[in-house]
C-alpha positions in Angstrom: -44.2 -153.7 27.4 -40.6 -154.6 27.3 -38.1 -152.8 25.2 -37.8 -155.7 22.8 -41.2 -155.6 22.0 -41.6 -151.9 21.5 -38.5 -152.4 19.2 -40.5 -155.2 17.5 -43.7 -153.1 16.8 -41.3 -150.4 16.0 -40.1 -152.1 13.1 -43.3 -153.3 11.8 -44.6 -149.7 11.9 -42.0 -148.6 9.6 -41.9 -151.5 7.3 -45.8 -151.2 6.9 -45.1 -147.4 6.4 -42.5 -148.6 3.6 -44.9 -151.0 1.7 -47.8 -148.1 2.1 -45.2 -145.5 0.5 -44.1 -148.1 -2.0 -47.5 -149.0 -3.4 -48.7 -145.3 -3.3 -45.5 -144.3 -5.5 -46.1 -147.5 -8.1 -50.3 -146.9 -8.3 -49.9 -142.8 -8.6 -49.4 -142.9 -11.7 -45.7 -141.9 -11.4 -43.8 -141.8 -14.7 -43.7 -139.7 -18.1 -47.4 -137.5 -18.9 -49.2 -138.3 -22.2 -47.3 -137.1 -24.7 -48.6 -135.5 -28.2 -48.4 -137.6 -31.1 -45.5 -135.2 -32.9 -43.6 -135.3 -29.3 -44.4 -139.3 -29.7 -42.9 -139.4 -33.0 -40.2 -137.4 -32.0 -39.1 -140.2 -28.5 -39.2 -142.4 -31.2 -36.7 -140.4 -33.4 -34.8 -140.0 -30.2 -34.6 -143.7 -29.2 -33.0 -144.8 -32.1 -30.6 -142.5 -32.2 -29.7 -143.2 -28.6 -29.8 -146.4 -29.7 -26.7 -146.4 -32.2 -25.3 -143.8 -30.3 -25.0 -141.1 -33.2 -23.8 -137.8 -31.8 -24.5 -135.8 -35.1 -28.0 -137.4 -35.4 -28.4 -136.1 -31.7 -27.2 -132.8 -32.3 -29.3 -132.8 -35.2 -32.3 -133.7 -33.4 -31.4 -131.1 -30.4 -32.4 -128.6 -33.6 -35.3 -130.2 -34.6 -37.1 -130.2 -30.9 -36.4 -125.9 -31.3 -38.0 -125.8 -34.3 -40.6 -128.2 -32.9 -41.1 -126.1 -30.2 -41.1 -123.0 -31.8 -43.5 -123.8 -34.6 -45.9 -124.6 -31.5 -46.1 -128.2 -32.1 -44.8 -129.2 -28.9 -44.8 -127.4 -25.3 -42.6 -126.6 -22.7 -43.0 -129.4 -20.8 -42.2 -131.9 -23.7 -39.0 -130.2 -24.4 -37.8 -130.3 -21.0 -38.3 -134.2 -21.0 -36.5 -134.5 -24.2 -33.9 -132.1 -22.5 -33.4 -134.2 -19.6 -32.7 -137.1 -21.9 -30.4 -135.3 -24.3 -28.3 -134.8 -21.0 -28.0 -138.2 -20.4 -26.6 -139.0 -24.1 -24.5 -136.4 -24.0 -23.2 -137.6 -20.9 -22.2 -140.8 -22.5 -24.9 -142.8 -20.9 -27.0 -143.5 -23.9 -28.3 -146.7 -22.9 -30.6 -144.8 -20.4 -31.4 -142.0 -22.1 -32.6 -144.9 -24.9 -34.4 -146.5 -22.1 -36.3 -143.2 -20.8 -37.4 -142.8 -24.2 -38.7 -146.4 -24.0 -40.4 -145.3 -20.9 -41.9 -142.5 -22.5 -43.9 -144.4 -24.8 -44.7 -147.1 -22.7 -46.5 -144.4 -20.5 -48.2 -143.2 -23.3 -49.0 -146.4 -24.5 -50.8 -147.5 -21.4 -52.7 -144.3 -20.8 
């Protein structure tokens, strides 16, 4: 075997390693867990905030999700996603945070 043509399989081994990895990652179910229906409610609250961009509202809902939390109607886990989103707000970039929250739901949705 010449060189070019162990370069050539070379290349189709990785590529076929790069469409296995690829459809493993998009069939694994990657993505936001099932939400509860007060931590559904609550993405919803949180789109439409990041939606008109309202700090206060935000700041009110940062609040909210430690009552939530506390009371025990949401877990650990479900504050930490709403965390991770709050981050991007406050960072300025609300149109993702708004389109994580979108995400959210949609994953719920289609469990």
């Amino acid at each position: 075997m010449n060189e070019n043509t162990h370069c050539h399989h070379l290349r189709i081994w990785k590529n076929a390693l790069f469409v296995l990895s690829l459809a493993l990652i998009v069939t694994s179910g990657c993505g936001y867990p099932e939400v509860s229906p007060q931590s559904y409610g609550l993405t919803k609250a949180l789109y439409a905030i990041c939606n008109r961009a309202d700090e206060r509202r935000l700041a009110e809902f940062e609040q909210r999700l430690s009552q939530e939390l506390e009371a025990g109607r949401i877990s650990d886990s479900e504050v930490a996603m709403f965390e991770s989103i709050i981050q991007m707000a406050e960072g300025g970039d609300w149109k993702s945070a708004m389109q994580e929250c979108r995400q959210v739901m949609v994953d719920h949705v289609d469990r």
